[in-house]
Structure formats: structure tokens, C-alpha cells
C-alpha positions as a printed Julia matrix, in Angstrom:
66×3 Matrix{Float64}:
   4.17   11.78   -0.49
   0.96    9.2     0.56
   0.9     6.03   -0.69
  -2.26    4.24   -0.9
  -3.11    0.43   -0.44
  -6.26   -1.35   -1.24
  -5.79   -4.46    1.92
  -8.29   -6.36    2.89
  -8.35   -9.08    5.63
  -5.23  -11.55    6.92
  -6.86  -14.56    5.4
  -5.49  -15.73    2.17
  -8.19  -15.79   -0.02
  -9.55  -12.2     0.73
  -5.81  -11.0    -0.53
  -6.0   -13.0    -3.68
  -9.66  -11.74   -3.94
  -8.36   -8.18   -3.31
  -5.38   -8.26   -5.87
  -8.11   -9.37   -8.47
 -10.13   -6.65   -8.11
  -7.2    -4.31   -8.44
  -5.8    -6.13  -11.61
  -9.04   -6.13  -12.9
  -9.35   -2.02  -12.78
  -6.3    -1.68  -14.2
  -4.22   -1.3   -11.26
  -1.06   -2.8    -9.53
  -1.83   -5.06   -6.15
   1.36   -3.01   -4.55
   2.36   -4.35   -1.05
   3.73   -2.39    1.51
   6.99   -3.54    0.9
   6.89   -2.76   -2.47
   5.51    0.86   -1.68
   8.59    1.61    0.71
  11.0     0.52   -1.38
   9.86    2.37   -4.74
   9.36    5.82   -2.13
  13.17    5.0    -1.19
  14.28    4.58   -4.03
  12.72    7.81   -5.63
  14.61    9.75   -2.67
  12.23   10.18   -0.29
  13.04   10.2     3.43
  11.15    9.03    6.09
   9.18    6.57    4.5
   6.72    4.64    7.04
   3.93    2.69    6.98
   0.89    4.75    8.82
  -0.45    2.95   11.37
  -3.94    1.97   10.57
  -6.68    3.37   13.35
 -10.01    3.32   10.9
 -11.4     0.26    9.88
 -11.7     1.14    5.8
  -9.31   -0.94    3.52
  -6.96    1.14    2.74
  -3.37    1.57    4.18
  -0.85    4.65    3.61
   3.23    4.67    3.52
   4.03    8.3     4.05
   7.34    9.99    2.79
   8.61   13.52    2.69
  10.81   15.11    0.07
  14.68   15.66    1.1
């Protein structure tokens, strides 16, 4: 399983900015936290966060099935 994450920038109001623009499609402003734990908690197993090498903004936590 891929999880994807709209991020955007460190500073503070670029995240607030960010989670608007999600709220405002309709969508859930998940952090990555948030992303491991619902994987784990669904079963998955080796939930990790994939470390980011392109310069889009977007993140991935990748799982497998059991």
C-alpha cells in the first residue's frame, strides 16, 4: 500500500496554507504520523515513510500486506 501526502515547505504558514487547500477539495491534511498509524493499524507491515529524493510536494508511507 502507498500513501500519499500533499507537504509543502518547513515554515509554518506554508503548512497551514497547504492543509487549506486540502480541506478546501474535500480532503483530509493527513500527517505522516497519522498515515503510519492508520497503515498499522489496518495490518500492514512494514510501514515507512519513503524518503523523499524529487523535489514535488508530495511524500509516500509505504506498507505491504501480511
Amino acid at each position: 500500500m502507498i500513501f500519499g501526502l500533499s507537504v509543502s515547505t518547513p515554515e509554518p504558514l506554508a503548512q497551514r496554507l497547504n492543509e487549506l487547500r486540502i480541506v478546501r477539495s474535500g480532503g483530509y491534511a493527513w500527517s505522516e504520523h497519522e498515515a503510519k498509524g492508520l497503515l498499522h493499524a489496518q495490518g500492514f507491515v512494514d510501514v515507512r515513510a519513503v524518503e523523499r529524493t524529487w523535489s514535488e510536494p508530495v511524500a509516500f508511507v509505504a506498507s505491504r500486506a501480511p
